[in-house]
Each structure stands twice: as C-alpha cells, then as structure tokens.
ZARO-113526 format. One record per residue (C-alpha): residue in one letter; chain; y, x, z. Coordinates in nm, 2 decimals. Layout:
<recs>
- A;A;Y;X;Z
...
</recs>
This chain:
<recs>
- X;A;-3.83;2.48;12.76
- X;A;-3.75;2.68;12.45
- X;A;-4.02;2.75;12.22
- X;A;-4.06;2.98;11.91
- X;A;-4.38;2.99;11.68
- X;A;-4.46;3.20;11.43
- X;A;-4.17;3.47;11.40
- X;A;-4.25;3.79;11.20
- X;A;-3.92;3.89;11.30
- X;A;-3.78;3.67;11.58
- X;A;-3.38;3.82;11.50
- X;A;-3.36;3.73;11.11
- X;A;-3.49;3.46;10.87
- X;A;-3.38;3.38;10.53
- X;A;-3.30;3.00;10.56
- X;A;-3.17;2.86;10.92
- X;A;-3.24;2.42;10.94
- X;A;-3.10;2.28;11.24
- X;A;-3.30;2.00;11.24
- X;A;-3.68;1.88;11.26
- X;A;-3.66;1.57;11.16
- X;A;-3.75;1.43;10.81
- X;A;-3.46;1.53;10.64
- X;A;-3.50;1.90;10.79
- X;A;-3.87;1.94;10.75
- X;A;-3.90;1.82;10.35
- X;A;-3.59;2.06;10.27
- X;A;-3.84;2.34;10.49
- X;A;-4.16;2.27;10.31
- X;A;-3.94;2.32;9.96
- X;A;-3.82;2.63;10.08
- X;A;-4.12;2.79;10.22
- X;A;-4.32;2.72;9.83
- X;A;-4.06;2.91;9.69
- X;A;-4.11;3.23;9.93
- X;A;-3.80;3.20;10.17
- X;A;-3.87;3.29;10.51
- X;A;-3.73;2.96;10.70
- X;A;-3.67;2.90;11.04
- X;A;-3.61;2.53;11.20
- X;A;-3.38;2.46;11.50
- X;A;-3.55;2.20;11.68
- X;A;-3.40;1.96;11.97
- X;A;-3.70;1.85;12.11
- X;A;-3.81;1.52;12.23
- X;A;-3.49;1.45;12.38
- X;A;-3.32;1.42;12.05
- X;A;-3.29;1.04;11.91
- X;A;-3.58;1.10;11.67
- X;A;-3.44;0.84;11.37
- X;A;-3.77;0.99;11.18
- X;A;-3.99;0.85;11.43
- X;A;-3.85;0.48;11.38
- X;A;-3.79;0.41;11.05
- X;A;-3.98;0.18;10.81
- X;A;-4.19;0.39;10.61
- X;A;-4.05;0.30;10.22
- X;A;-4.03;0.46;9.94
- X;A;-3.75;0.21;9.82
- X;A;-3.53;0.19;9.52
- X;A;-3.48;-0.16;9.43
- X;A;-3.06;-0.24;9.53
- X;A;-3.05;0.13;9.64
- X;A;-2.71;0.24;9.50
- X;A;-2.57;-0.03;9.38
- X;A;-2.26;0.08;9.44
- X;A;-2.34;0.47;9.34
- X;A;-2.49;0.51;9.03
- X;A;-2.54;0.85;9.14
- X;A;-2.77;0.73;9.44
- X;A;-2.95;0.55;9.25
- X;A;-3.02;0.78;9.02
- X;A;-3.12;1.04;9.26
- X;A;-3.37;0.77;9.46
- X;A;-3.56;0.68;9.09
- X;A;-3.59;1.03;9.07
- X;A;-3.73;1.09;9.39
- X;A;-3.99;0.78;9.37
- X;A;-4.11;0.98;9.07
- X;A;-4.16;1.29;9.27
- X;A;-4.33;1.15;9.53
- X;A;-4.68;1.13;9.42
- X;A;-4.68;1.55;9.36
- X;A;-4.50;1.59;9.71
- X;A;-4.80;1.35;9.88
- X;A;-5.06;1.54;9.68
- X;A;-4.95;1.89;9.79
- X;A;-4.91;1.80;10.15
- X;A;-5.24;1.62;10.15
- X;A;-5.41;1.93;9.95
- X;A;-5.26;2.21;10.21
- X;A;-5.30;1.96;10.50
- X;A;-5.60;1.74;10.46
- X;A;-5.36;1.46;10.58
- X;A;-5.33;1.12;10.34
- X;A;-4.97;0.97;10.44
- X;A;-5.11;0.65;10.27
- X;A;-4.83;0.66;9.99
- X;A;-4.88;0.37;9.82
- X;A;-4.63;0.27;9.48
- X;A;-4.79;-0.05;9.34
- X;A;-4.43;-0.21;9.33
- X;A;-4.23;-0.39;9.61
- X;A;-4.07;-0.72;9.69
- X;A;-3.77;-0.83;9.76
- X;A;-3.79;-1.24;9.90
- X;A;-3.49;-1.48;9.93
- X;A;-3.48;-1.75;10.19
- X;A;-3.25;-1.92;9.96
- X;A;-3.12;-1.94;9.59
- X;A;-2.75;-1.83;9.66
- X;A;-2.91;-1.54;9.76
- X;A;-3.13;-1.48;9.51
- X;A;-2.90;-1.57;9.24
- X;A;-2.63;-1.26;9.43
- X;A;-2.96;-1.03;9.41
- X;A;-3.05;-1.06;9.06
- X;A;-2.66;-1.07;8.94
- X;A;-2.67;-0.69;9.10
- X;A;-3.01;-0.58;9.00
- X;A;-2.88;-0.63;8.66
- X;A;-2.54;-0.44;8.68
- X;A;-2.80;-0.13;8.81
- X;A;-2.99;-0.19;8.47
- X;A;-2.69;-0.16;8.30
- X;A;-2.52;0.14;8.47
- X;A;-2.87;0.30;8.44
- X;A;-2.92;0.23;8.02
- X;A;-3.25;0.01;8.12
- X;A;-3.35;0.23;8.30
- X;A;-3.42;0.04;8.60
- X;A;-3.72;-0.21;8.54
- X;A;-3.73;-0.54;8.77
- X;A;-3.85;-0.91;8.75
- X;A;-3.67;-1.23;8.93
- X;A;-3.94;-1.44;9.01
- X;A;-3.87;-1.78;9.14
- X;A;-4.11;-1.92;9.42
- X;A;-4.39;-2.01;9.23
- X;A;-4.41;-1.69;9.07
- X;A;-4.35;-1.52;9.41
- X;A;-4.63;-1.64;9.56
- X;A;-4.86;-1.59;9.23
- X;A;-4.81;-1.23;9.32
- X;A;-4.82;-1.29;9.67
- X;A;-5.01;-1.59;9.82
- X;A;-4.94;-1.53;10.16
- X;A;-4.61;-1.60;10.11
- X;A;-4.45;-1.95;10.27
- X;A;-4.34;-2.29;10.11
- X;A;-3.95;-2.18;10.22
- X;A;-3.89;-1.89;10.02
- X;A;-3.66;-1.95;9.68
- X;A;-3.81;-1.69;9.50
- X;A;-3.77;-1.27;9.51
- X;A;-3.70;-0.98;9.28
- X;A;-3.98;-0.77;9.21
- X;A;-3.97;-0.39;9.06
- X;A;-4.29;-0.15;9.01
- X;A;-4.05;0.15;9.15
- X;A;-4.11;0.07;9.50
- X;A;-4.37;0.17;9.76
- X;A;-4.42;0.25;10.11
- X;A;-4.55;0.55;10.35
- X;A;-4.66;0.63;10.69
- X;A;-4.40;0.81;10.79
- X;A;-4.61;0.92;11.12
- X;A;-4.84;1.10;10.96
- X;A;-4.57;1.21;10.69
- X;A;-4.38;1.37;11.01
- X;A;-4.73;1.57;11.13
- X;A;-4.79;1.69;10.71
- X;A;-4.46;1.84;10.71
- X;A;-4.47;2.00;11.05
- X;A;-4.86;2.09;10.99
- X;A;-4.78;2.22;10.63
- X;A;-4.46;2.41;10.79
- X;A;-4.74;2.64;11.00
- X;A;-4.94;2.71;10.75
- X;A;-4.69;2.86;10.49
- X;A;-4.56;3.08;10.80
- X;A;-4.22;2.86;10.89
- X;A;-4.09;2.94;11.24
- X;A;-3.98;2.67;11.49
- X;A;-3.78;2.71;11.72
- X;A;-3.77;2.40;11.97
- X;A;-3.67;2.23;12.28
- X;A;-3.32;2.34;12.30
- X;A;-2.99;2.23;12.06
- X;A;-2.79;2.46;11.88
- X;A;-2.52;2.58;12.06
- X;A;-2.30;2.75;11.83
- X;A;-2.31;2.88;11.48
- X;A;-2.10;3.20;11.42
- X;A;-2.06;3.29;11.05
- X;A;-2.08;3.70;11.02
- X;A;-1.82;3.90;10.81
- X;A;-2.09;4.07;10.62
- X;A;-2.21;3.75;10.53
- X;A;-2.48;3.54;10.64
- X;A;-2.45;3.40;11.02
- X;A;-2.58;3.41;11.37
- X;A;-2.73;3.08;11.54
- X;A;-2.68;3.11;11.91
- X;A;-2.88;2.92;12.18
- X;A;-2.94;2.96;12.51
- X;A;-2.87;3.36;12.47
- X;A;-3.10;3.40;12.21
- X;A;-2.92;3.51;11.86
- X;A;-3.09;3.47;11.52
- X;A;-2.94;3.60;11.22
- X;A;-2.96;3.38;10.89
- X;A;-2.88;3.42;10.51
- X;A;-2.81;3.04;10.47
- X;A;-2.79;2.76;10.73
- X;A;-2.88;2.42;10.67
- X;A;-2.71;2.17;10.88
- X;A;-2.96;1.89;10.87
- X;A;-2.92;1.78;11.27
- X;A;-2.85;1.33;11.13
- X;A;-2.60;1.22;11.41
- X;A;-2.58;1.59;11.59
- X;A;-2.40;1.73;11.19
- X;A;-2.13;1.58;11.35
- X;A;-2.02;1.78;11.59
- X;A;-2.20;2.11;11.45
- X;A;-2.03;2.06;11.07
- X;A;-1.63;2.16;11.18
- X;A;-1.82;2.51;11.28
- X;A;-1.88;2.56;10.94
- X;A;-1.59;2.41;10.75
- X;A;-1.80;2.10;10.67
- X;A;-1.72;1.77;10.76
- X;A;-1.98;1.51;10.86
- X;A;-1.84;1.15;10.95
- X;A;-2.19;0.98;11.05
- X;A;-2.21;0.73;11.30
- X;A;-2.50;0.57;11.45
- X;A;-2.66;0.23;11.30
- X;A;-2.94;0.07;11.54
- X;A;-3.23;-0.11;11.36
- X;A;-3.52;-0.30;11.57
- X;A;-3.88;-0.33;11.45
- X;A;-4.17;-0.49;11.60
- X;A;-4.57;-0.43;11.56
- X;A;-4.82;-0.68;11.51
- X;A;-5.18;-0.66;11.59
- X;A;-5.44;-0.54;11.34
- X;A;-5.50;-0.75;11.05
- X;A;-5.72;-0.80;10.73
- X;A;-5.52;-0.71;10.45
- X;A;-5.28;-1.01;10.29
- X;A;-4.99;-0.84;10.18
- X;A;-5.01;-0.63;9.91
- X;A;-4.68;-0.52;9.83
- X;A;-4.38;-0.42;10.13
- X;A;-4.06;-0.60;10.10
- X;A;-3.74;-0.51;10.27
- X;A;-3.82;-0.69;10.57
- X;A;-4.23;-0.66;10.60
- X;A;-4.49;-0.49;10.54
- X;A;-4.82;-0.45;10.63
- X;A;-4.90;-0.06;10.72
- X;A;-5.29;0.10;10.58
- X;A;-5.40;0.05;10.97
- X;A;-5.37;-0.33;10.90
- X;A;-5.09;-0.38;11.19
- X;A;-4.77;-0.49;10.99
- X;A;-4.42;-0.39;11.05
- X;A;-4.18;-0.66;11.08
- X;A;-3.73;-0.53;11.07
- X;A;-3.42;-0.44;10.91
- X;A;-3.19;-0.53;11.19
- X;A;-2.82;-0.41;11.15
- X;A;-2.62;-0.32;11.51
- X;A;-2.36;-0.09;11.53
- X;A;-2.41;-0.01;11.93
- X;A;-2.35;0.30;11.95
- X;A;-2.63;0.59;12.04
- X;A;-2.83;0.24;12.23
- X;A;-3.20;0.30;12.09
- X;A;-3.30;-0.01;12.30
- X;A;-3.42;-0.37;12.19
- X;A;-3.28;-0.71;12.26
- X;A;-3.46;-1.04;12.27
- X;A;-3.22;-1.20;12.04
- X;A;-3.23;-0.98;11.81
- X;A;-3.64;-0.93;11.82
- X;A;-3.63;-1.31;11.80
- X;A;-3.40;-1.31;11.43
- X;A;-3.67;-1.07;11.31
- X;A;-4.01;-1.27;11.39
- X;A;-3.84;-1.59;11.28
- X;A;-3.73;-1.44;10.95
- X;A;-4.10;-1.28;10.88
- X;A;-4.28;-1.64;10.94
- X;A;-4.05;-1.80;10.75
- X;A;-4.17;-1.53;10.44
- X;A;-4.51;-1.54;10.60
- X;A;-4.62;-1.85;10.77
- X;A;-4.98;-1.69;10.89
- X;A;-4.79;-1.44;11.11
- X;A;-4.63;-1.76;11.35
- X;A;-5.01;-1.71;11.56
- X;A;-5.02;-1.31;11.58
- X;A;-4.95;-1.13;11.85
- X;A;-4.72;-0.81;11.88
- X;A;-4.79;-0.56;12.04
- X;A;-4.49;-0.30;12.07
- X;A;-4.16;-0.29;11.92
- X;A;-3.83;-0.03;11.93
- X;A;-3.51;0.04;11.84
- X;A;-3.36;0.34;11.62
- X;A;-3.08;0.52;11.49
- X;A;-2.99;0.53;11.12
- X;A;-2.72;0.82;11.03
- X;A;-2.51;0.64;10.87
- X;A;-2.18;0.76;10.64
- X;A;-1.89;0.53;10.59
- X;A;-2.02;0.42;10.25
- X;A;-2.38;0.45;10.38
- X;A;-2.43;0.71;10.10
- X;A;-2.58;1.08;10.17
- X;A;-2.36;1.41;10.20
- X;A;-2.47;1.66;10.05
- X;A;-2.22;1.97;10.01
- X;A;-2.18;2.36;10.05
- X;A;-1.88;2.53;10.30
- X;A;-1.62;2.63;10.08
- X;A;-1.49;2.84;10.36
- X;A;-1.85;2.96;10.44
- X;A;-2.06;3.00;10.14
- X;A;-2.40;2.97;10.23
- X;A;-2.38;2.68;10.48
- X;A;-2.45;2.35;10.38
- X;A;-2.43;1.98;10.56
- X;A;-2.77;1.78;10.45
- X;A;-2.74;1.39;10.58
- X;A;-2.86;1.06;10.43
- X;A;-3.03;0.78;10.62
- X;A;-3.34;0.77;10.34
- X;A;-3.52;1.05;10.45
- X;A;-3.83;0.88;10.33
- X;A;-3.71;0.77;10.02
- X;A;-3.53;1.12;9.94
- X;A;-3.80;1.32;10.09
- X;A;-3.94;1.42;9.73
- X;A;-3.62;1.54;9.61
- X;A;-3.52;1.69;9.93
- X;A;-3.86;1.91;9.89
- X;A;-3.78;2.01;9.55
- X;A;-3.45;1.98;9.38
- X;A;-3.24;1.98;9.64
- X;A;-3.37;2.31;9.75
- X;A;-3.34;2.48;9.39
- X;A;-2.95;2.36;9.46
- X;A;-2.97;2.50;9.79
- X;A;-3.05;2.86;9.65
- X;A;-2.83;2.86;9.33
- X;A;-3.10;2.74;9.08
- X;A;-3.02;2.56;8.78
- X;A;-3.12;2.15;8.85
- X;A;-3.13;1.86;8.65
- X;A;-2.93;1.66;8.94
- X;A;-2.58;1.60;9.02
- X;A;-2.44;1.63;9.31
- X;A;-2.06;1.60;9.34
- X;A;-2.07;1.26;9.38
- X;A;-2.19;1.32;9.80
- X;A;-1.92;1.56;9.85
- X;A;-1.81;1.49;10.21
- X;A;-1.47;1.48;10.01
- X;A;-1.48;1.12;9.94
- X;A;-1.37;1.04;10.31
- X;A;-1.01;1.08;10.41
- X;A;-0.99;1.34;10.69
</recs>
C-alpha cells in the first residue's frame, strides 16, 4: 500500500529523491537544512535494501586508489562526518556510535602486505602527503591489537578510518527527515518520470502525479532502468556480499578492519565477500565458511563463538566501482546519484553534494564521475 506523510501540498515539492535508502536520505537531510521542500520516492520493503546490509565504515584507507578524485572526495567526507553525526544526534537524540580512532587493514601474508603498502604510498603521493598511514609488521600489529593471531604478517594502519551503525544511521535520517517536514512517499516504485516543457517534471505512480523542480535519481540498482528517462545513463550492476553476526562479546577489538569488526552492542561483524550473482541476496555455506575461517585466522578467540544470524546484500556497483554523479544535459535539473559507499560518502552527500545539486559554488570536483567515462 502507498503511503504519503507529511505533504503541505501533496501536487508540488521542490526536490523529488527516488530513493530511501542511504544514498537518498543523507542527500534529503542536506536539502531539507537548507530550506527546500523535498519529497522521497520510497519502494518499500520489497526493494533490495543494500543500506540495510552493509558494513557500517567510515573507510578511506585503499579507497581510490585508482581515482585520485575518489579519494579525495572519501577524506573529505571522513572529515565531515563528525558534524553530520552531531546534527543528527542533536535533532534526533539518536547516537549512530561513529567511532574514528583509526582502522586496520591485516595481511594473512607478506606478498600481500608488501602489494598494500606499495599502493598506500602511490595514494600519498597523488595526494601531496596528504594521506597519513603506517605499515606495521606483525609484532607491531598486535602491539596495537592483542587480539590479533600468530598468522597474520602484519597490516597497514591509518587514523582516517572509522566505523558506524548504519541501523540506527538509517532511523536518524528517516527520523531527522520528519522533523524538518520532508515528505515520503512509500510502498510503491516510480513508474515514470515525465520532464514538463515549462520546466521542472512530473513523477508518476500508481495514478498519482507529483510535480518537481529537480529530481534526484538516487534508486542504487533501480537508476538503471529509471536514468534513460532522463537522458542519464546508469550502468550499475549488482555485487553480493555475505556477512555473519556473532554473539555479544566484551570488547577486544578496538579498531574495524576491512574484514571485522566488532559493533558498540559487543556482537562483531565478520565479511567482505565478492559474488557477482545477480539480484540473489541469499547466503551460501561455502562462502559463509571462507568468511569465519578468514576472521579466526586474524582473530583466534573468535574459533569458540557462536553466530547467530548472517545475510547476503547488494552493492551497486559501476564498471570501475566508482560513484556517478552527473546532471541531464538534455533535462537540466535531473541528476543520477549512485556509489556503493553510502556510509562512507554520507557526510558529503549531506552537504556538498547538495550545494552542487542546487548550483552553489563547492570546493569539490566532480567531473571525474561523469557517467561519460563508460562507452555507451
């Protein structure tokens, strides 16, 4: 059933989002500060939900390290972060645990290790130093982290890195979205978006019409089909990841790591599975199997815990795995917004992406995620 909250005028809104996810709500909560009426386009529980299944990091260490640009934008955004968590937390009453002490990255073996650190250093290059980070070999590993195994060569370390919880992230936004008057409207997809000749367009669904000055296309796999509408294009495809759950524990990790870490409820998150399979959001005991094996090799105490749930979920993924960010030349005023970082972005999203979204001068560039870069 369709739902709409919170309409002043159900017919017109400033800013149309399809989209409720993380990507779609951060870009809202930016827009509604600065005074634009916004409405969200919603799917509903029977969308694929990538926001409700991802690991929870702020993360910038090997981010970009093909992109200068990315990484760029993703230092930036860890920056940003601890404003965005403060507001949402001050309208909200909601902590999302944000926690930036720094973040690990551990090698099983030195070849590894060795290939890690000879990138982390072309990223400190490309970014003029700045981009602070530590190889540690094992002993010095596990000085920072005792918990950590006898197996492990060694890891890179860098202060830029934290982690979230993205759960209650998801309610902030949504919560924070109420308060400063945002409408929702959910349960149904986007049919069709018409642009108007006077300018501005018309979201249709289910018969009812909304007019829009902008439109936001920030639907992750679902821009794919709704982007050709508005001269856009959006080649993402689906990426599975699996994650498991362990019981509660006392605390003994301190710092996340690509492939762990251990959540402010005490239960730690154990993934970073890679499985092109198509829009399949299920598990596998194989795979499940590579993930608990990798963790107790990092972390040997974990070999006796039980777990307790696990899932599967979707990343968006582009063909160089980097966000699109780009206005309709046809359409002015429509705009495709995909990356598979919400998390990570989610501070810039909030703030500069939105000044770029309405015309304001920003201190980011952009033309580096034109959808452009892919051949047609």
């Amino acid at each position: 059933m369709m739902s709409v909250r919170n309409h002043a005028s159900r017919n017109e809104t400033d800013v149309a989002i399809i989209g409720g996810g993380l990507v779609g709500m951060s870009l809202a909560y930016g827009l509604l500060r600065q005074g634009k009426r916004v409405t969200v386009f919603d799917e509903g529980d029977q969308a694929l939900r990538a926001s409700r299944g991802n690991f929870g990091l702020v993360w910038i260490q090997g981010k970009g390290d093909t992109c200068p640009e990315y990484a760029r934008l993703s230092r930036l955004s860890a920056r940003l972060w601890p404003e965005l968590a403060a507001n949402l937390q001050q309208d909200t009453g909601i902590d999302i645990e944000l926690q930036q002490r720094g973040g690990l990255y551990v090698c099983l073996d030195q070849q590894s290790l060795q290939q890690r650190a000879d990138m982390l250093a072309k990223m400190q290059q490309d970014a003029d130093g700045d981009y602070p980070f530590e190889v540690l070999n094992a002993e010095q590993a596990r000085a920072k982290e005792p918990a950590l195994g006898p197996d492990i060569a060694g890891a890179t370390w860098s202060p830029m890195d934290g982690h979230l919880n993205p759960l209650l992230l998801f309610r902030a936004l949504h919560q924070a979205f109420e308060l400063h008057g945002g409408n929702l409207v959910n349960g149904q997809p986007v049919q069709q978006i018409q642009p108007r000749q006077q300018g501005g367009f018309d979201i249709i669904l289910d018969g009812h019409r909304l007019q829009a000055g902008k439109v936001i296309l920030a639907a992750g796999l679902g821009n794919k089909a709704l982007a050709p509408q508005l001269g856009l294009y959006a080649p993402v495809e689906p990426n599975r990841g699996q994650v498991l759950i362990t019981e509660r524990l006392k605390p003994f990790i301190s710092y996340p790591t690509g492939h762990v870490r251990q959540t402010g409820e005490g239960t730690v998150q154990l993934g970073d599975s890679k499985e092109d399979v198509g829009l399949d959001t299920g598990t596998t005991a194989e795979e499940l199997g590579k993930i608990a094996a990798r963790a107790i090799r990092m972390y040997p105490v974990l070999e006796k815990v039980r777990l307790i749930r696990s899932w599967g979920a979707l990343r968006v993924m582009t063909p160089d795995g980097y966000p699109i960010y780009q206005q309709s030349a046809q359409y002015p005023g429509a705009f495709v917004v995909t990356c598979h970082s919400g998390v990570t972005l989610g501070a810039v999203h909030a703030g500069p992406l939105v000044d770029w979204l309405l015309g304001k001068d920003t201190n980011i560039s952009l033309e580096a995620f034109s959808a452009d870069r892919f051949p047609l």
